[in-house]
C-alpha positions as CSV (number, residue, x, y, z in Angstrom):
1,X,-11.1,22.7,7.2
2,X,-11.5,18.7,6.7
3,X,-7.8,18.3,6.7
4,X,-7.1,20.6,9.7
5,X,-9.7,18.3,11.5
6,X,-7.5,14.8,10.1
7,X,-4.5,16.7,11.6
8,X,-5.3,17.4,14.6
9,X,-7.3,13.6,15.0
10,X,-3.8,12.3,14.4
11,X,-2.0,14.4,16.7
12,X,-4.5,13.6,19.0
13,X,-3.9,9.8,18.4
14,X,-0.4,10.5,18.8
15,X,-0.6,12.1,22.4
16,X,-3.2,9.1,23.3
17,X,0.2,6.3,22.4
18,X,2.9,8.8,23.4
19,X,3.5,7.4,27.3
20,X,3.7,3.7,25.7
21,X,6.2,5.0,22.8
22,X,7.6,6.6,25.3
23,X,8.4,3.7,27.2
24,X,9.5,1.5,24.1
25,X,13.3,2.0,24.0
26,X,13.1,1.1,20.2
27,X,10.6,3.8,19.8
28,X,11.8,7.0,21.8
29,X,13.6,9.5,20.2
30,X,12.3,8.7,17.0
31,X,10.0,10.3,14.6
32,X,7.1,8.8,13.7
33,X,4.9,8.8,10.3
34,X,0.9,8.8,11.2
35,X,-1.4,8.5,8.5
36,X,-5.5,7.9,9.6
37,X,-5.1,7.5,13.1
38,X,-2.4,4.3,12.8
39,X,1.4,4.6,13.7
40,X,2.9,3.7,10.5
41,X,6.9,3.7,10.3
42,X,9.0,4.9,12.6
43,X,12.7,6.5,11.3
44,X,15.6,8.4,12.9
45,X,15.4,11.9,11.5
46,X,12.7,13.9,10.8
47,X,14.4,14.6,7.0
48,X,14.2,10.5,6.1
49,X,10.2,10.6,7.8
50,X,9.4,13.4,5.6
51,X,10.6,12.4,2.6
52,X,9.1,9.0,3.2
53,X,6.0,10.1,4.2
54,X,5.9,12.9,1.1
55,X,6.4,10.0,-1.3
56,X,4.1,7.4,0.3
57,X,1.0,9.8,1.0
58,X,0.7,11.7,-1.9
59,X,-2.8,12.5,-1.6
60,X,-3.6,12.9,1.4
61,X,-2.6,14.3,5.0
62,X,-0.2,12.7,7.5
63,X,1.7,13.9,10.4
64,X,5.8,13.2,11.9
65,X,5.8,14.0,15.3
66,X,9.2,13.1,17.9
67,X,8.8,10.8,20.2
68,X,10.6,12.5,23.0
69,X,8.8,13.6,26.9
70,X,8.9,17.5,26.1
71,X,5.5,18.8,25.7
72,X,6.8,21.9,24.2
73,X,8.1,21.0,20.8
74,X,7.4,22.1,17.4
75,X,5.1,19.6,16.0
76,X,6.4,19.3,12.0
77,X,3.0,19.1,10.3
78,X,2.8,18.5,6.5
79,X,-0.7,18.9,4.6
80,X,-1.2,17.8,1.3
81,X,-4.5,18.4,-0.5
82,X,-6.1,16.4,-3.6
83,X,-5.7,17.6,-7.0
């Protein structure tokens, strides 16, 4: 339950910077890495984010979300619990 409530805290941080990514050239149409409600690293395929992501959080949650205008996309969420 805690780590669908850090999810969903950093998707809602996402939405909250998404017009002003939105606006940054350098920024939309990427994919972005959030880890504890910061905007970590931004990369050009979701595969490359992942991975990144996978190998930097090990032990905890984080989310890569598109930066792109559609509200309707599939949000690629990967949760990864202590051991």
């Amino acid at each position: 339950m805690q780590d669908e409530i850090i999810l969903q805290q950093n998707y809602d941080f996402f939405l909250s910077k998404k017009d002003e990514l939105l606006q940054d050239l350098t920024k939309k149409g990427k994919y972005v890495v959030i880890h504890e409600k910061a905007l970590v690293q931004f990369f050009d395929n979701f595969e490359t984010a992942f991975i990144w992501a996978k190998n930097e959080f090990t032990d905890s949650n984080f989310l890569v979300q598109h930066v792109i205008k559609e509200e309707d996309v599939t949000n690629f969420i990967h949760e990864l619990q202590c051991r």
